[in-house]
PyMOL commands that place a pseudoatom at each C-alpha (Angstrom):
pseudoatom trace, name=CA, resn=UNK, resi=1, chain=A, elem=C, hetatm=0, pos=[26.294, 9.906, 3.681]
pseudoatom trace, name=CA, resn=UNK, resi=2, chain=A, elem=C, hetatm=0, pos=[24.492, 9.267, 6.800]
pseudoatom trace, name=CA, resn=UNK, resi=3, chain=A, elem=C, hetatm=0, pos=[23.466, 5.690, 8.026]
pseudoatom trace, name=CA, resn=UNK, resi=4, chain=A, elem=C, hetatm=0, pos=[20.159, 7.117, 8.096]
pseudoatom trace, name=CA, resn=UNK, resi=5, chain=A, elem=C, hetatm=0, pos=[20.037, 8.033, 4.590]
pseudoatom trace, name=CA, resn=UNK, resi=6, chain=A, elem=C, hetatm=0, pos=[21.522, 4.864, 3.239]
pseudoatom trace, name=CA, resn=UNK, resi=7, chain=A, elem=C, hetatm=0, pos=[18.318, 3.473, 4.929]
pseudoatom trace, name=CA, resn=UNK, resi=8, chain=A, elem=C, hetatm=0, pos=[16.338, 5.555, 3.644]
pseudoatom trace, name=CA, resn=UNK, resi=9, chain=A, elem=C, hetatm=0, pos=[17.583, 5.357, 0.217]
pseudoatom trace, name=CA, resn=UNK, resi=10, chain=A, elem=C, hetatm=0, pos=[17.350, 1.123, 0.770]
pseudoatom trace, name=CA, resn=UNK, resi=11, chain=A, elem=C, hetatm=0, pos=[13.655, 1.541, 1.262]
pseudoatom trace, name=CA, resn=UNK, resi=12, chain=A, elem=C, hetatm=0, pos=[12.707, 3.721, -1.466]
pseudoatom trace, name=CA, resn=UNK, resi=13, chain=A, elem=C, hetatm=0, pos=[14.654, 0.973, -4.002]
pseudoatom trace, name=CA, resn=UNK, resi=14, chain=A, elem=C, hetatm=0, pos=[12.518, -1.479, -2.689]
pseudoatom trace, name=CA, resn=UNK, resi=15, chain=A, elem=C, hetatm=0, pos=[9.375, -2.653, -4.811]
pseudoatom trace, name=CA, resn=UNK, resi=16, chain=A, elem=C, hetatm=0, pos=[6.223, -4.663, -4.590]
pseudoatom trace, name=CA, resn=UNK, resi=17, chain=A, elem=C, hetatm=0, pos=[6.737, -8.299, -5.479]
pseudoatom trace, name=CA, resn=UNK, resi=18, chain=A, elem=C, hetatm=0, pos=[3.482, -10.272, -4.622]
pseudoatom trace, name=CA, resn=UNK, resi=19, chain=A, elem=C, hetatm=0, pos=[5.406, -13.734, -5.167]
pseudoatom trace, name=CA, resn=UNK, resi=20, chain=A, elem=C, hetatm=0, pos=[8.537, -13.387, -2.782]
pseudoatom trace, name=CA, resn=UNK, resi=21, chain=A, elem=C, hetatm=0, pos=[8.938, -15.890, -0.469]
pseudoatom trace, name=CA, resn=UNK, resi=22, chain=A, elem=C, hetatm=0, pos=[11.022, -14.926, 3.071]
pseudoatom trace, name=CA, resn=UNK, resi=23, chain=A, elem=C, hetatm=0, pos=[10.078, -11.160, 3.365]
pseudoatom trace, name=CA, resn=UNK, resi=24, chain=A, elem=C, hetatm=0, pos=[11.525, -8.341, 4.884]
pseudoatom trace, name=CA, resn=UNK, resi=25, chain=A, elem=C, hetatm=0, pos=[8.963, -6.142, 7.494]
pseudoatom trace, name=CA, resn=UNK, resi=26, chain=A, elem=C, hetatm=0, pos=[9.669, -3.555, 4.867]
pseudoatom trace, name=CA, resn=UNK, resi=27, chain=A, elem=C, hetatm=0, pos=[8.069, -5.798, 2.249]
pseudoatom trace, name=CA, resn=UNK, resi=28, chain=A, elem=C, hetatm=0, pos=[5.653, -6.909, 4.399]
pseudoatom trace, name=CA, resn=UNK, resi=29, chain=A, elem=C, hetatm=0, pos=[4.514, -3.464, 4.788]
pseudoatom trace, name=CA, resn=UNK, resi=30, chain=A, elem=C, hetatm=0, pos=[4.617, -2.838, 1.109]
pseudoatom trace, name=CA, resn=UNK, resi=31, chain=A, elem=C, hetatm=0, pos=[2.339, -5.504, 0.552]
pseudoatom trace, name=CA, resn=UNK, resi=32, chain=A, elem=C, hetatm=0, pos=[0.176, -4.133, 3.528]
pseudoatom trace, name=CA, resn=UNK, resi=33, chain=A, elem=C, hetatm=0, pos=[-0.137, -0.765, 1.900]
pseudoatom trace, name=CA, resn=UNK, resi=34, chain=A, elem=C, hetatm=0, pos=[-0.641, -1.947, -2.046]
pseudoatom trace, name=CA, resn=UNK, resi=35, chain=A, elem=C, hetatm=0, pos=[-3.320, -4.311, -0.722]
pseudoatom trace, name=CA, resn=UNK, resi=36, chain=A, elem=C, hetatm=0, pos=[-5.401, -0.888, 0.837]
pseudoatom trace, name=CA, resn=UNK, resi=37, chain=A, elem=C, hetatm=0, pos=[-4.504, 1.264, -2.376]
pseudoatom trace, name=CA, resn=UNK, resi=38, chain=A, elem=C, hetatm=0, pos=[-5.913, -1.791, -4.592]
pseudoatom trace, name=CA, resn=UNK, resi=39, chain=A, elem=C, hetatm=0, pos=[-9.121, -1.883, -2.372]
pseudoatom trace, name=CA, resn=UNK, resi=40, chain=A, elem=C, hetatm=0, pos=[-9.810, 1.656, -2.496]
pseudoatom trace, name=CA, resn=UNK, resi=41, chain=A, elem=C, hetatm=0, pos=[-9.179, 2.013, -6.233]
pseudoatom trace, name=CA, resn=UNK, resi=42, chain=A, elem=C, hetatm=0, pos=[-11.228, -1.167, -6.621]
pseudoatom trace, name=CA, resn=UNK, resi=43, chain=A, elem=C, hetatm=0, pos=[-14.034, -0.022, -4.283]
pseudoatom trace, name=CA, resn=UNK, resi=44, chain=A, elem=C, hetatm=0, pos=[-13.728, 3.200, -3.545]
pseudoatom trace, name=CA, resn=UNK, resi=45, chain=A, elem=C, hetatm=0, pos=[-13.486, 5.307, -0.719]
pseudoatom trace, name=CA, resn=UNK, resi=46, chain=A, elem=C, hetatm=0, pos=[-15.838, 5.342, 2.423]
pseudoatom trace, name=CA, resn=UNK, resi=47, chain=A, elem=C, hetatm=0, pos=[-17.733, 8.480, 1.632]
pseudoatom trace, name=CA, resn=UNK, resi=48, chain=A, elem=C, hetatm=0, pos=[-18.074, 7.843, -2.238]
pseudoatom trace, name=CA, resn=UNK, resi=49, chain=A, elem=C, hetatm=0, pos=[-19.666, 4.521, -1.077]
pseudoatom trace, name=CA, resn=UNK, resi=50, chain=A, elem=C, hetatm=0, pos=[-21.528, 6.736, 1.135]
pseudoatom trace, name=CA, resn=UNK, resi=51, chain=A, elem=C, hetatm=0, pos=[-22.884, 8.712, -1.738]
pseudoatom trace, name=CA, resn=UNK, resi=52, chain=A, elem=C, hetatm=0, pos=[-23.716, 6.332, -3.837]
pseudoatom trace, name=CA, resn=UNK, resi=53, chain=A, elem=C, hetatm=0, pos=[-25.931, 4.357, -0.929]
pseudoatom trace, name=CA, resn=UNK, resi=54, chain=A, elem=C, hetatm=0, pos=[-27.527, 7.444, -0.881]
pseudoatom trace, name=CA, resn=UNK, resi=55, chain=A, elem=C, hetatm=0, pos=[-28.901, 7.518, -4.787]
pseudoatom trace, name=CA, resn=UNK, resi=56, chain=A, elem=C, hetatm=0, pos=[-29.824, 3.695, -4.346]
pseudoatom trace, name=CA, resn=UNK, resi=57, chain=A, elem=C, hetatm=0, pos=[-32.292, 4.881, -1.572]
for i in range(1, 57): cmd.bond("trace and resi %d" % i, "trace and resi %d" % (i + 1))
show_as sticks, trace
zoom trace
């Protein structure tokens, strides 16, 4: 197996853990990117908001 897919394979293992302290820039990122899926599942995206601006006018 390739260096590159032992990486790879490292990364996908990896999961979300809000209360870890020293992090990784891999978990960093992870955190980055299930903050912006929790805000658009919490708010929506940019043209629903769009839309529903819209019907309040």
């Amino acid at each position: 197996m390739s260096d590159k897919n032992k990486q790879s394979e490292k990364v996908a293992e990896e999961n979300y853990e809000p209360n870890k302290k020293n992090k990784s820039d891999t978990e960093k990122n992870l955190e980055t990117v299930h903050e912006q899926i929790n805000d658009t599942f919490n708010q929506g995206t940019i043209d629903e908001k769009k839309k529903q601006e819209k019907k309040k006018d």
